[in-house]
C-alpha positions in Angstrom: -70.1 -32.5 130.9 -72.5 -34.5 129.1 -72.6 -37.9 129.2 -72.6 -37.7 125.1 -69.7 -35.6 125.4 -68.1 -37.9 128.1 -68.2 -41.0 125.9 -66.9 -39.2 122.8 -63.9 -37.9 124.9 -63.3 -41.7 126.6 -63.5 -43.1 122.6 -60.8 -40.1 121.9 -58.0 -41.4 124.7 -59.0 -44.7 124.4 -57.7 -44.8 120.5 -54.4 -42.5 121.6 -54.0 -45.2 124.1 -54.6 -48.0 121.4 -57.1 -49.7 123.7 -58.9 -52.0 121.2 -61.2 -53.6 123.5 -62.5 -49.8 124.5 -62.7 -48.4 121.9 -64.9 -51.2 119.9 -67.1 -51.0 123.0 -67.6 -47.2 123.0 -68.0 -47.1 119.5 -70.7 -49.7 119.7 -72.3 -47.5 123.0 -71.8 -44.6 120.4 -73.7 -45.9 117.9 -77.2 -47.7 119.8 -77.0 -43.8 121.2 -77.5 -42.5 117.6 -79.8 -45.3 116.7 -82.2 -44.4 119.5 -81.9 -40.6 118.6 -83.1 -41.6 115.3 -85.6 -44.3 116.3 -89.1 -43.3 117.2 -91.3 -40.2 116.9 -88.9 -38.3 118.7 -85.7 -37.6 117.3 -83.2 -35.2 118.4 -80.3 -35.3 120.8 -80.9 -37.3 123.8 -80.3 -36.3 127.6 -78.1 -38.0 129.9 -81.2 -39.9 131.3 -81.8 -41.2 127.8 -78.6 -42.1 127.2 -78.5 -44.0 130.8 -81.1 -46.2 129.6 -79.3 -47.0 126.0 -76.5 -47.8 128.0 -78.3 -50.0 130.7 -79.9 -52.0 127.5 -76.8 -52.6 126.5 -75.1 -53.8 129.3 -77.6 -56.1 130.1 -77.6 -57.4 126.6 -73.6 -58.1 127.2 -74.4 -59.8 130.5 -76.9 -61.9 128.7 -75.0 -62.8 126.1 -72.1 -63.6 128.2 -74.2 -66.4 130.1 -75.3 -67.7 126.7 -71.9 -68.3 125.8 -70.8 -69.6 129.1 -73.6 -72.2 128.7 -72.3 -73.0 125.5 -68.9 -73.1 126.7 -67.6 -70.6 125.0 -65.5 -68.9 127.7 -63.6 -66.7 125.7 -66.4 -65.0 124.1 -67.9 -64.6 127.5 -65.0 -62.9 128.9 -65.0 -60.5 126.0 -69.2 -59.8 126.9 -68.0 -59.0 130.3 -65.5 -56.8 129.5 -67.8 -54.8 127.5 -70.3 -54.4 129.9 -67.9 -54.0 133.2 -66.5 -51.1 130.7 -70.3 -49.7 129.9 -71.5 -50.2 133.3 -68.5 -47.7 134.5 -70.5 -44.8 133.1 -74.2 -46.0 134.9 -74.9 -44.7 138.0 -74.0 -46.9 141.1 -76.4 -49.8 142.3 -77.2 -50.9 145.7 -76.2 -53.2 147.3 -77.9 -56.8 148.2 -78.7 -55.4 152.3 -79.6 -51.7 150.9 -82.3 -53.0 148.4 -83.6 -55.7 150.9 -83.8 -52.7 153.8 -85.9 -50.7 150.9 -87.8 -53.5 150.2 -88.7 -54.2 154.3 -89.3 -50.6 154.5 -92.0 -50.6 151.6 -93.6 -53.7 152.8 -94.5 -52.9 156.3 -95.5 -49.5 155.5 -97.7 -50.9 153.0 -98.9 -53.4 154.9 -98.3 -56.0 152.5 -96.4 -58.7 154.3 -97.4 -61.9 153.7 -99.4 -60.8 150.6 -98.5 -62.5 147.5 -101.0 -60.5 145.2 -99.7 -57.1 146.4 -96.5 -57.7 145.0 -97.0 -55.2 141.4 -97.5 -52.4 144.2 -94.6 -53.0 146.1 -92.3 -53.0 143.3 -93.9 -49.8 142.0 -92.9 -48.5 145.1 -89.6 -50.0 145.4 -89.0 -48.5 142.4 -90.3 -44.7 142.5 -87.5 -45.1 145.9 -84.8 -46.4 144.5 -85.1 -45.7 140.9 -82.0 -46.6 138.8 -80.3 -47.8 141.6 -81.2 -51.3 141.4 -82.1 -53.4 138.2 -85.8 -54.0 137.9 -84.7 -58.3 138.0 -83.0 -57.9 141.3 -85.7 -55.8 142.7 -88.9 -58.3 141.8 -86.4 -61.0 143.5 -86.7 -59.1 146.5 -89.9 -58.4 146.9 -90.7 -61.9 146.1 -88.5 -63.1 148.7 -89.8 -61.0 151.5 -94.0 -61.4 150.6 -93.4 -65.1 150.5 -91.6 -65.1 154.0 
């Protein structure tokens, strides 16, 4: 099943179940979907990698929203970011872990020969990256690198 098809489904049970908090979050998922498929010089239906990255967008926009507010000390309107992008980030695929990206990370940089090297840090996240590809946030995985070069 699509992952189109997999949202429009979870939207379907979530209103039987008269989940309101679900279903205003998969019809806002629903709709930055169909805004991107019309966006651009290409429009059409998009795949599920397409529609991975909508989502991802959108989650992080929740999770950055949610700090904002906490700053602010909104606290209820954070919770309500959260929920949103705990309930979008159930349909991304699964991240590593902290140990699993820094094990990567180690990996890349010996075989690289980079340790200790500041300025090669663009090609070892290039290459953290082609390895791990969604399964770690772009953020998290320039932390990394950072971390270990500067050991």
């Amino acid at each position: 099943m699509a992952l189109i098809d997999e949202l429009r489904a979870d939207l379907t049970a979530a209103m039987k179940d008269r989940d309101q908090v679900r279903v205003s979050t998969l019809r806002m998922a629903l709709a930055a979907v169909t805004a991107a498929e019309t966006a651009g010089a290409t429009r059409g239906t998009l795949d599920d990698d397409a529609v991975t990255g909508v989502l991802r967008t959108e989650v992080k926009r929740r999770n950055e929203a949610a700090e904002i507010y906490e700053e602010a000390g909104r606290t209820e309107q954070a919770a309500g970011e959260r929920a949103e992008a705990e309930i979008l980030g159930a349909y991304l695929p699964a991240q590593l872990d902290d140990a699993a990206l820094d094990a990567v990370v180690s990996e890349v940089v010996e075989r690289l020969g980079a340790a200790g090297d500041p300025k090669a840090m663009g090609k070892v996240i290039g290459a953290v990256r082609g390895r791990v590809g969604d399964a770690a946030d772009g953020g998290r995985i320039a932390a990394a690198v950072k971390s270990r070069l500067t050991v």
